[in-house]
LUMBALO-792591 format. One line per field, with one value per residue (C-alpha): residue number from 1; residue in three letters; x, y, z. Coordinates in nm, 2 decimals. Layout:
num: c(NUM,...) .
residu: c(Ala,...) .
east: c(X,...) .
north: c(Y,...) .
up: c(Z,...) .
end
This chain:
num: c(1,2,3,4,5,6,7,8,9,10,11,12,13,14,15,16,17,18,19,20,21,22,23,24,25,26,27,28,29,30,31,32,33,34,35,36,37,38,39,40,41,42,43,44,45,46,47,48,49,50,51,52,53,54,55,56,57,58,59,60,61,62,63,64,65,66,67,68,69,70,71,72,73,74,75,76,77,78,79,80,81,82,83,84,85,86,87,88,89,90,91,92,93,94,95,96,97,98,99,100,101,102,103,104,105,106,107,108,109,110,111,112,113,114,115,116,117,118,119,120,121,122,123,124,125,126,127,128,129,130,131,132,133,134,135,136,137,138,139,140,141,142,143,144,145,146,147,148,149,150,151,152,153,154,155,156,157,158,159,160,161,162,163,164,165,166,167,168,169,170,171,172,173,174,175,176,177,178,179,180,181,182,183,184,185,186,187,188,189,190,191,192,193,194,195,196,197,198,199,200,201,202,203,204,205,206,207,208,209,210,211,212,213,214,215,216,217,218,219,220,221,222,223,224,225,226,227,228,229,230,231,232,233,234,235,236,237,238,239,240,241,242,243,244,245,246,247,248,249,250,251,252,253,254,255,256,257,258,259,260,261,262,263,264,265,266,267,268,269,270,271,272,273,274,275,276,277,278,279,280,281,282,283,284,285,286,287,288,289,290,291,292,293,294,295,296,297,298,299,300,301,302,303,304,305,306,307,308,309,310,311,312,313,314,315,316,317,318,319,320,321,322,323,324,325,326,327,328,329,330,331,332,333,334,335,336,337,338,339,340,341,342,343,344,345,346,347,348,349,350,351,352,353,354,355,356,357,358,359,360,361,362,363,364,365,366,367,368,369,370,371,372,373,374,375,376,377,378,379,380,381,382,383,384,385,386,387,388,389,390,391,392,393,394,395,396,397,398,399,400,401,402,403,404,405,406,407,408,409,410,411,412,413,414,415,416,417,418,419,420,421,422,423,424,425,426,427,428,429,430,431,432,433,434,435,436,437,438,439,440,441,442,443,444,445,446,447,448,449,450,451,452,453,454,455,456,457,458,459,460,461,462,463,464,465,466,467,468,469,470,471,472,473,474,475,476,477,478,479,480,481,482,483,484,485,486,487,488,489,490,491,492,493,494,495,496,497,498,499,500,501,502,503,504,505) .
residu: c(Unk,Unk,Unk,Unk,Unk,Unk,Unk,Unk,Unk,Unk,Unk,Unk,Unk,Unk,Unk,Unk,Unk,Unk,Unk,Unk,Unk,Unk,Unk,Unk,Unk,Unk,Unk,Unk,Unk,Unk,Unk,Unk,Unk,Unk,Unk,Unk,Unk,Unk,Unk,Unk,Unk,Unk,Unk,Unk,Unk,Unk,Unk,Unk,Unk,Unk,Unk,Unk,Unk,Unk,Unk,Unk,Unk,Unk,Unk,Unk,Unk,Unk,Unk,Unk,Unk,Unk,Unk,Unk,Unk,Unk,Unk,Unk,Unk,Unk,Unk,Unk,Unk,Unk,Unk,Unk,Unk,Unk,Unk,Unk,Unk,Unk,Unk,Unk,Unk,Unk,Unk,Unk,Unk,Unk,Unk,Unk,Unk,Unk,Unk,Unk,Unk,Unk,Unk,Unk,Unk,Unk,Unk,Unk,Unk,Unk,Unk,Unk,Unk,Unk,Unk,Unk,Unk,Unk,Unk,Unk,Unk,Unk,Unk,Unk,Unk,Unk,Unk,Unk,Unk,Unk,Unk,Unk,Unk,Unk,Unk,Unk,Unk,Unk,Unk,Unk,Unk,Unk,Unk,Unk,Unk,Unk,Unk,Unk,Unk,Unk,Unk,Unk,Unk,Unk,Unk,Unk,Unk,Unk,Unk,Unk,Unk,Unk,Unk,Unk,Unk,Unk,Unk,Unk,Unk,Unk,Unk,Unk,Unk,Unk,Unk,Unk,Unk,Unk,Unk,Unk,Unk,Unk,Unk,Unk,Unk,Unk,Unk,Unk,Unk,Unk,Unk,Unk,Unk,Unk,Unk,Unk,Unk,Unk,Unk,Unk,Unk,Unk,Unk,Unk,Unk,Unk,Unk,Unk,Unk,Unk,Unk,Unk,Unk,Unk,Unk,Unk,Unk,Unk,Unk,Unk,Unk,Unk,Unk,Unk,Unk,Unk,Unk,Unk,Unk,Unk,Unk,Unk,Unk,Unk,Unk,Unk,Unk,Unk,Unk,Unk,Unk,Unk,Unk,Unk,Unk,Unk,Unk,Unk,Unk,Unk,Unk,Unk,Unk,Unk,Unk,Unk,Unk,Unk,Unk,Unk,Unk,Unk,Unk,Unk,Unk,Unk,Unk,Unk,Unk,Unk,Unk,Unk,Unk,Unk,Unk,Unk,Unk,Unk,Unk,Unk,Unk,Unk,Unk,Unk,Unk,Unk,Unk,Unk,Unk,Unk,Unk,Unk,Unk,Unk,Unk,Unk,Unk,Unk,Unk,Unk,Unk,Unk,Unk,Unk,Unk,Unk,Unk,Unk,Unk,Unk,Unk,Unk,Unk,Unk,Unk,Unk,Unk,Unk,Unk,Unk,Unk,Unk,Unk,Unk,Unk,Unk,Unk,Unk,Unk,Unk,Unk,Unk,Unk,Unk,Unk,Unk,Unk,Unk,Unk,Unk,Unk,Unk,Unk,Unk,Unk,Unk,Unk,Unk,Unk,Unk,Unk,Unk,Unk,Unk,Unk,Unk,Unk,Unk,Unk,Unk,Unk,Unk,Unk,Unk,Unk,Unk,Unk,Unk,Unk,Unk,Unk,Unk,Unk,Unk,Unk,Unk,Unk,Unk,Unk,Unk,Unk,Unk,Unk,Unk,Unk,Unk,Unk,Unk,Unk,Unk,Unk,Unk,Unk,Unk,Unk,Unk,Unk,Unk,Unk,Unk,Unk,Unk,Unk,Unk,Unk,Unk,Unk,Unk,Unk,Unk,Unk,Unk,Unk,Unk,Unk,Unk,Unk,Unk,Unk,Unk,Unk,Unk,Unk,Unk,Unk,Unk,Unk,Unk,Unk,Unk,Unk,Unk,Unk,Unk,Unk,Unk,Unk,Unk,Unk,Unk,Unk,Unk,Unk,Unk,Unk,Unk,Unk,Unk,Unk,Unk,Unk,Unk,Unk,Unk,Unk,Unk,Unk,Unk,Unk,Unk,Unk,Unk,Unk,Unk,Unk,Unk,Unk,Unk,Unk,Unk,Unk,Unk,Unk,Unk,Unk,Unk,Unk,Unk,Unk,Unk,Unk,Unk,Unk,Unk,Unk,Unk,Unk,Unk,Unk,Unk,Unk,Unk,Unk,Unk,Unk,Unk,Unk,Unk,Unk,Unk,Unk,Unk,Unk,Unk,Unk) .
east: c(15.91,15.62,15.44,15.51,15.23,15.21,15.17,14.88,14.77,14.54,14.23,14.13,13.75,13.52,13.26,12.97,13.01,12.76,12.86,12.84,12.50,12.33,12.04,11.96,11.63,11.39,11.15,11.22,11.19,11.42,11.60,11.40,11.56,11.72,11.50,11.58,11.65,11.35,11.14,11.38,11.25,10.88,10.94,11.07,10.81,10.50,10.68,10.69,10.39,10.22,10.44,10.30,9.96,10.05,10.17,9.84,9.65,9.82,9.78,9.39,9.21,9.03,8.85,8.52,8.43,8.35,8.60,8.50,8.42,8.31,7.93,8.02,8.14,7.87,7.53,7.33,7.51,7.21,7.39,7.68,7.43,7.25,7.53,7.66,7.29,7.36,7.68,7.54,7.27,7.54,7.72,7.40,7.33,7.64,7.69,7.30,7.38,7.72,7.53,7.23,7.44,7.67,7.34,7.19,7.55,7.56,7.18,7.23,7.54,7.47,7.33,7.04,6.71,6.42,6.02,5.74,5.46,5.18,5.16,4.83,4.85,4.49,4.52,4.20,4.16,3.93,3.84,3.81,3.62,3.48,3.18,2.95,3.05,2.94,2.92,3.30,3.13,3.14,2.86,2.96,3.28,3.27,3.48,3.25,3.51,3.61,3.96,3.95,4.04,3.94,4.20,4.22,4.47,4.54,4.64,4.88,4.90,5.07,5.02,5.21,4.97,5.00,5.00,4.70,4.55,4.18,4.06,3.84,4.14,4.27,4.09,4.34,4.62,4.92,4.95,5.28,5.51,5.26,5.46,5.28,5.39,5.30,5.17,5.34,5.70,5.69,5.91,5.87,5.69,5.54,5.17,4.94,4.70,4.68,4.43,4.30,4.56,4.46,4.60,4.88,4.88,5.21,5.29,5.33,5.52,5.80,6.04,5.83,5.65,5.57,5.92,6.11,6.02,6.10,6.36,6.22,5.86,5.68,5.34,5.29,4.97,4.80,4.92,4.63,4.46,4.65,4.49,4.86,4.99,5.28,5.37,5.28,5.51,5.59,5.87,6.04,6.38,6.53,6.79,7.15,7.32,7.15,7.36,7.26,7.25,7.04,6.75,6.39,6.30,6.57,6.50,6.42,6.08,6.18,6.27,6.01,5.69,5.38,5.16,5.23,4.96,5.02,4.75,4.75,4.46,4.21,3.82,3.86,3.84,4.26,4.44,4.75,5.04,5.19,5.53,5.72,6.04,6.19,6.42,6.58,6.88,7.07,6.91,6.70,6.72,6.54,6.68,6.73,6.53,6.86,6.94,6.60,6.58,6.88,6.81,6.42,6.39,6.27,6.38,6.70,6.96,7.30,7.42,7.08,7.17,7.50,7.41,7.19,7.44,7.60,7.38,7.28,7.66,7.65,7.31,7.39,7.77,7.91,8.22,8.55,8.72,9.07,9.05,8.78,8.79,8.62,8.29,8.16,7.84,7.54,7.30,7.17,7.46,7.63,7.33,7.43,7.81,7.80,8.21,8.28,8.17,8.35,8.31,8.52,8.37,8.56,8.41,8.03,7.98,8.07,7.83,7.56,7.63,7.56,7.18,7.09,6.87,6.67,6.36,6.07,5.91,5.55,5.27,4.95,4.69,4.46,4.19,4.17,3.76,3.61,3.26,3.02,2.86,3.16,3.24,2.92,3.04,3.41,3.56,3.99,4.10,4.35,4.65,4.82,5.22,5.47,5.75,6.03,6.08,6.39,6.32,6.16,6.38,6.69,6.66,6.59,6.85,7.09,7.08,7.12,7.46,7.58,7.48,7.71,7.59,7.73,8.05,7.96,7.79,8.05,8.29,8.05,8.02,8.39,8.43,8.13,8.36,8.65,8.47,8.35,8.70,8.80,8.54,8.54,8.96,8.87,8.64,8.92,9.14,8.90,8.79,9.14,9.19,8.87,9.08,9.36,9.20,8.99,9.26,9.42,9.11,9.03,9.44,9.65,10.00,9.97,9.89,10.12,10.45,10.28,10.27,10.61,10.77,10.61,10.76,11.08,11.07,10.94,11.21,11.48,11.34,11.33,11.66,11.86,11.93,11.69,11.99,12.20,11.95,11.59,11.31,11.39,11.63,11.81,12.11,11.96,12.05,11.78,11.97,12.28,12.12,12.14,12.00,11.65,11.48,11.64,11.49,11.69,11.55,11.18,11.03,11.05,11.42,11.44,11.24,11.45,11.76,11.67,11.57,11.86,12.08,11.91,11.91,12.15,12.46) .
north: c(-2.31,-2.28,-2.61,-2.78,-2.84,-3.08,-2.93,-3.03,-2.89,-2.67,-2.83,-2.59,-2.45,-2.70,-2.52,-2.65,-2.88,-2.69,-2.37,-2.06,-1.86,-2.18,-2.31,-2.67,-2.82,-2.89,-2.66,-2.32,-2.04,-2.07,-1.86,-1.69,-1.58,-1.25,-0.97,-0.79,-0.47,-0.35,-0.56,-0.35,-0.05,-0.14,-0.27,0.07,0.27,0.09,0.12,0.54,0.51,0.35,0.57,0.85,0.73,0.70,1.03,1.13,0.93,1.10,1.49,1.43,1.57,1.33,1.50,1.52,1.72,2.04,2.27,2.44,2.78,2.80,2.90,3.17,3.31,3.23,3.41,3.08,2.90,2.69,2.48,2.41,2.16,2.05,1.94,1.72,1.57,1.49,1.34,1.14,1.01,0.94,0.71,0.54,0.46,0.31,0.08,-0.02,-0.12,-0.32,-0.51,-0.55,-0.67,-0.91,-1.10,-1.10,-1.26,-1.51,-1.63,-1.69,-1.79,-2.06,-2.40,-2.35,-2.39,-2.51,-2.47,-2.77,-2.67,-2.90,-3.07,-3.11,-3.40,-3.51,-3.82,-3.91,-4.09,-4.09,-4.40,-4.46,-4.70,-4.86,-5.08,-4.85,-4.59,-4.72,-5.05,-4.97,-5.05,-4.86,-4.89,-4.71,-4.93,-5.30,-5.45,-5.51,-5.57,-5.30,-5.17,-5.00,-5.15,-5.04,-4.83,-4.56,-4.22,-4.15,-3.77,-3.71,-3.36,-3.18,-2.81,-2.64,-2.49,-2.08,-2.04,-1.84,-2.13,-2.34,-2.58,-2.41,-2.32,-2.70,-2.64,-2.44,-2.56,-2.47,-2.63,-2.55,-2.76,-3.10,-3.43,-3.78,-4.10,-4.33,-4.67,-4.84,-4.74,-4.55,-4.26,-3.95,-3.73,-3.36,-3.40,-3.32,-3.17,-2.99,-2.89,-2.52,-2.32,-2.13,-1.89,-2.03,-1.91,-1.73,-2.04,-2.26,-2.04,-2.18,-2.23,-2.51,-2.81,-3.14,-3.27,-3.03,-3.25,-3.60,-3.76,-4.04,-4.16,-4.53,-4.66,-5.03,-5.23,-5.48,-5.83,-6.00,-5.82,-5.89,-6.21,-6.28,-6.26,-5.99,-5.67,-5.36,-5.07,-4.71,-4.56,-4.19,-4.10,-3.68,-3.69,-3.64,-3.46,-3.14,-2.90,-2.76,-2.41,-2.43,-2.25,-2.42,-2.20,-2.31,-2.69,-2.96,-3.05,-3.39,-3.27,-2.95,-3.03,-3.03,-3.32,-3.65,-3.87,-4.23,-4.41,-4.79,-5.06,-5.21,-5.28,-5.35,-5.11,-5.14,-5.07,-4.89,-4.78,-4.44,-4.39,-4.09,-4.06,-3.76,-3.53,-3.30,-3.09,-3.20,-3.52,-3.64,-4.00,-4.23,-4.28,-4.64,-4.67,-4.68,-4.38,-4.19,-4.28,-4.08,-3.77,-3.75,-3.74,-4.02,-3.83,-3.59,-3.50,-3.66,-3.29,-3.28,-3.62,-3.54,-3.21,-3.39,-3.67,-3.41,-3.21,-3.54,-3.55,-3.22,-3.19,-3.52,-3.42,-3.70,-3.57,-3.67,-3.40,-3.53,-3.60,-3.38,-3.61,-3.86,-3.94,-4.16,-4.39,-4.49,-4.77,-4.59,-4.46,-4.79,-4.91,-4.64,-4.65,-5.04,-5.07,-5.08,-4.78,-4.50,-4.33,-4.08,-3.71,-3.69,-4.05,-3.93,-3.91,-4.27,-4.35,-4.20,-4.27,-4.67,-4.60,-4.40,-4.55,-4.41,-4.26,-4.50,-4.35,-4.17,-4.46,-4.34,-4.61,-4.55,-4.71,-4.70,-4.66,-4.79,-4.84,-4.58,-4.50,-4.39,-4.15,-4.02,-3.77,-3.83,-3.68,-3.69,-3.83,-3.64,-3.64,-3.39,-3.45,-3.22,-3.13,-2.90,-2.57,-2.31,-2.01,-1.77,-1.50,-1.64,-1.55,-1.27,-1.16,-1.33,-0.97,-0.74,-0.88,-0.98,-0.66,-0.44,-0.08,-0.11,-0.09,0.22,0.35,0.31,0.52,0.78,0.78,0.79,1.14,1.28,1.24,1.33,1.66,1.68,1.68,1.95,2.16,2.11,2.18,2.46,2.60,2.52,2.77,3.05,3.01,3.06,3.34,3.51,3.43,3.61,3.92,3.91,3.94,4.21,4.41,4.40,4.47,4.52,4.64,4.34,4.11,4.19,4.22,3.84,3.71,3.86,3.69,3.37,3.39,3.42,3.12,2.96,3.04,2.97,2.64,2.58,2.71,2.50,2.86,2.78,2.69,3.02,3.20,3.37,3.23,2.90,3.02,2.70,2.92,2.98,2.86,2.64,2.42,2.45,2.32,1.95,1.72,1.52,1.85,2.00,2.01,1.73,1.46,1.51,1.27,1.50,1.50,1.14,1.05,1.30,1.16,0.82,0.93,1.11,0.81,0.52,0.75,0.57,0.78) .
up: c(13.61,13.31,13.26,12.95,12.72,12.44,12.08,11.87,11.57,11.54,11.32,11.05,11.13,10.89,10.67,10.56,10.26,10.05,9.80,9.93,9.95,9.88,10.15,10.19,10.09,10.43,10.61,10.56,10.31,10.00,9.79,9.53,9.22,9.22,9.07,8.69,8.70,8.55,8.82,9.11,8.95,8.97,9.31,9.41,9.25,9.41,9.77,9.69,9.59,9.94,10.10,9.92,9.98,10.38,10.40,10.24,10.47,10.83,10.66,10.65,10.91,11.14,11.43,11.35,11.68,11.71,11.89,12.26,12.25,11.88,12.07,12.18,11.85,11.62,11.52,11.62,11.90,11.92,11.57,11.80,12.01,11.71,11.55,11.89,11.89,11.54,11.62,11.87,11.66,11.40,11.67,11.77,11.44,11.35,11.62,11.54,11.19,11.29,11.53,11.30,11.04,11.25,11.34,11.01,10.88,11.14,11.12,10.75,10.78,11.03,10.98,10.71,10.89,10.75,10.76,10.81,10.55,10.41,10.10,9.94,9.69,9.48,9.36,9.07,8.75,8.43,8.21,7.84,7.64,7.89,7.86,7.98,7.78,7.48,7.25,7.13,6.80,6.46,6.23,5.97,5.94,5.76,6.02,6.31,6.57,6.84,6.79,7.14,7.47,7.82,8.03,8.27,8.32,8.67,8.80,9.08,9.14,9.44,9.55,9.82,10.09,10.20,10.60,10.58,10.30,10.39,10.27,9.99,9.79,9.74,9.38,9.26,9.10,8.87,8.54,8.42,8.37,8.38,8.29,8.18,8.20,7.87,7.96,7.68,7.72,8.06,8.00,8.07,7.76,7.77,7.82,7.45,7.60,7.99,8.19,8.18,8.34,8.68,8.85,9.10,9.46,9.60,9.80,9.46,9.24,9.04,9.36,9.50,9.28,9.32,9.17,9.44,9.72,9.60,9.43,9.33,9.29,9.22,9.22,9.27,9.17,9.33,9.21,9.26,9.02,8.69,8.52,8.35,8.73,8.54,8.77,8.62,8.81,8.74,8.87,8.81,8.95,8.96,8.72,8.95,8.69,8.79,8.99,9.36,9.27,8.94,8.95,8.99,8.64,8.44,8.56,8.22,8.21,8.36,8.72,8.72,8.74,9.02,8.78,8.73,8.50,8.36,8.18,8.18,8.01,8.22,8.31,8.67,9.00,9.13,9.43,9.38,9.63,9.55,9.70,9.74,9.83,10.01,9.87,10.13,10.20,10.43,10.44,10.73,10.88,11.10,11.41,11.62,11.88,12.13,12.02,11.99,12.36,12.39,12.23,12.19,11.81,11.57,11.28,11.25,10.98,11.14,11.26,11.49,11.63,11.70,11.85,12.09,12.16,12.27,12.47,12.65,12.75,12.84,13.09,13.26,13.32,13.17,13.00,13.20,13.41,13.36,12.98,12.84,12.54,12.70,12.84,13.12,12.95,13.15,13.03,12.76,12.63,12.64,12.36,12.13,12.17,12.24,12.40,12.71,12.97,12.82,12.50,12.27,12.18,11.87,11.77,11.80,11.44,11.42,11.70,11.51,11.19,11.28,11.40,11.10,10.85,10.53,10.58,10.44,10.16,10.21,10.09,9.95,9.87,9.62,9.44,9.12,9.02,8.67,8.71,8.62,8.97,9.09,8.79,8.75,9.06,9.08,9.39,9.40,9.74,9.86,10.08,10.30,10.36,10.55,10.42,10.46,10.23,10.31,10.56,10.30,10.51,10.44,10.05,10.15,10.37,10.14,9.92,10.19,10.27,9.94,9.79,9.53,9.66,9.97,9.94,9.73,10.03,10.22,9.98,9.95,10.35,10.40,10.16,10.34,10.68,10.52,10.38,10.76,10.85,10.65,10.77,11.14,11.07,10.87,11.16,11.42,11.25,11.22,11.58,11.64,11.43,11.62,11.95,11.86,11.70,12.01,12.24,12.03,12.04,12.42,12.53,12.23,12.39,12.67,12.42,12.13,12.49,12.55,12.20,12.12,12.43,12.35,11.96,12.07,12.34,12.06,11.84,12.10,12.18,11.79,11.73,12.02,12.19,12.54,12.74,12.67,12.83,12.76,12.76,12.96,13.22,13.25,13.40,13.74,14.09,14.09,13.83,13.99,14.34,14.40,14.67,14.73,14.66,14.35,14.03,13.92,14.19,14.06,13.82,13.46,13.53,13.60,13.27,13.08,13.16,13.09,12.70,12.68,12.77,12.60,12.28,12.04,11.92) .
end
């Protein structure tokens, strides 16, 4: 008896709601619109065209050694092993310049690195009209009464010392470039009338001036000194408008200069504070004393202190083993992360960033002489400030990778090895030809019965004839035999037989 089964229609398979051919929007490539014909035919002709190019590119010649046996058939087999010397010299070198070049890539490359070089700055000042420089009367004039008033220009020049520099050449000085500051409206104005031009030393040229080191520069006065009790301040700022890559030539007289002079009215000697305020890249900060106990440095950009946050981690094996993220703190640690006893390695910029501070600006007092025993031998006091300057080497590098003619170089090299190719191919052939003419020569009726019977295995092979008979025999017993040691059971036949069935039909 068949089992009865209830009837239920069939449900009609549901596609998707969307048109044919059309893709839904979310992650995933989309449909591109379909291509003109003339844009198939371009399309076509550039893929022939790399094909072309490929088919090219596997016809050249590559070997660039030397076949074996080529000594013995040559006036001066000595070349043979002069050219394999060369060869290996050729390798040598090669590998040399890769490597040399990697390094030179990666050293500029990496985090710029700077140089600590001395600053020279003389500070001096001149008077006019004082009292002891004359009545301040004309007597040729009716009106009796002096027209001139008492005042003083003071010099602030700065000159970047060579290594090899002493201090008898703190004399010299470049002039170019000199800026003044006028005591009535304090802006900036291009000095009337500089000092005799000298000739500047290789360590100031026009890459490094005064104005290059500092962005921003003020001189305050002594209060007490003022009878109307009014501040008298000067104060120049590096304009921020000027981009990083502009060149220190090109530069407006305002932010390119090595000479700063402002001139301001009085009788009396004056103390003055000069301060400078450093202009470095990256910038450098002063470090907390929490975390300068930390990482031995009082002054560091915020990549150094990081780096030796880190290092500190590192040497005292703080960092967890379970979660390499984070980081067991010990006392000291605890005053630069201040929560709790563990700390986060992704979060040590934000530690840092909290105990940095602005560097205080570099004070230079100075006293401001009138009277006349003073001027009668002036002598500028002067100041010597370290500063940073790029590694000279690193502009100099910068060419050697960045430059044009190499590529060029590398063209010409590649059809020079190309054109070695050829002619160790070319060389391949003859030795061949001298092999077979050879043979001929010594045994010609053995060699031409050889040659003869390997042609025409050759041309069996070629044909699809071998297994009728000839040259490969394939219709002995041997083939016919079967068993553990027949032909069949060793490893050729095996391999064989396993291309021959996985081959698709």
């Amino acid at each position: 008896m068949q089992p009865q089964y209830r009837a239920y229609a069939q449900q009609v398979p549901q596609r998707s709601p969307h048109a044919p051919n059309q893709r839904r929007g979310g992650i995933g490539p989309h449909p591109s619109a379909p291509l003109s014909q003339a844009q198939m035919v371009q399309q076509q002709q550039a893929q022939a065209h790399a094909n072309e190019l490929a088919r090219r590119r596997s016809r050249k010649p590559t070997d660039k050694n030397i076949p074996d046996g080529v000594e013995e058939c040559i006036v001066d087999p000595d070349g043979v092993q002069r050219y394999k010397d060369l060869r290996d010299v050729e390798r040598w070198l090669d590998a040399t310049t890769t490597r040399k070049r990697l390094g030179v890539s990666e050293s500029v490359n990496r985090s710029r690195t700077n140089l600590s070089r001395i600053l020279r700055i003389q500070i001096s000042n001149t008077v006019e009209d004082q009292v002891w420089q004359g009545s301040g009367l004309n007597v040729d004039a009716f009106d009796f009464t002096t027209n001139m008033e008492a005042s003083y220009r003071v010099k602030i020049e700065g000159r970047l010392l060579d290594e090899q520099d002493d201090d008898s050449s703190a004399d010299h000085r470049a002039e170019e470039g000199s800026v003044a500051i006028s005591g009535v409206s304090d802006k900036m104005e291009q000095d009337e009338q500089p000092a005799t031009s000298q000739k500047a030393s290789p360590a100031n040229d026009a890459r490094h001036r005064l104005s290059h080191f500092f962005k921003a520069l003020s001189v305050d006065f002594d209060r007490s000194r003022f009878r109307n009790g009014a501040e008298q301040s000067i104060e120049w700022k590096k304009p921020e408008s000027l981009p990083k890559p502009q060149a220190a030539g090109s530069l407006p007289p305002a932010a390119d200069f090595d000479e700063l002079t402002f001139k301001r009215n009085g009788d009396e000697n004056t103390n003055i504070t000069i301060n400078l305020y450093r202009h470095e890249s990256p910038e450098r900060y002063q470090l907390s004393p929490e975390l300068a106990e930390v990482v031995d440095m009082s002054e560091a950009t915020q990549q150094e202190a990081v780096m030796g946050l880190w290092e500190y981690i590192r040497y005292w094996g703080l960092q967890e083993d379970e979660e390499k993220r984070n980081f067991r703190c010990d006392e000291l640690l605890k005053r630069v992360v201040g929560r709790g006893d563990v700390g986060y390695i992704p979060m040590l910029n934000e530690y840092v960033a909290q105990h940095l501070q602005p560097l205080p600006p570099v004070s230079l007092p100075y006293t401001i002489r009138v009277d006349e025993e003073f001027h009668r031998n002036p002598q500028p006091t002067v100041y010597d400030v370290h500063v940073s300057v790029d590694d000279p080497l690193r502009a100099e590098l910068q060419p050697l990778i960045n430059n044009i003619q190499y590529a060029t170089m590398l063209k010409e090299v590649t059809a020079l090895d190309e054109q070695l190719a050829r002619l160790i191919q070319a060389i391949a052939v003859s030795k061949t030809k001298h092999s077979f003419f050879t043979s001929l020569s010594q045994d010609p009726a053995t060699f031409v019965s050889n040659w003869l019977s390997s042609q025409k295995r050759d041309l069996e092979i070629i044909m699809g004839e071998a297994s009728r008979g000839g040259g490969e025999a394939a219709h002995g017993d041997e083939w016919r035999k079967g068993g553990s040691g027949s032909v069949w059971a060793t490893q050729n036949a095996r391999e064989s037989v396993n291309v021959l069935l996985s081959k698709q039909r």
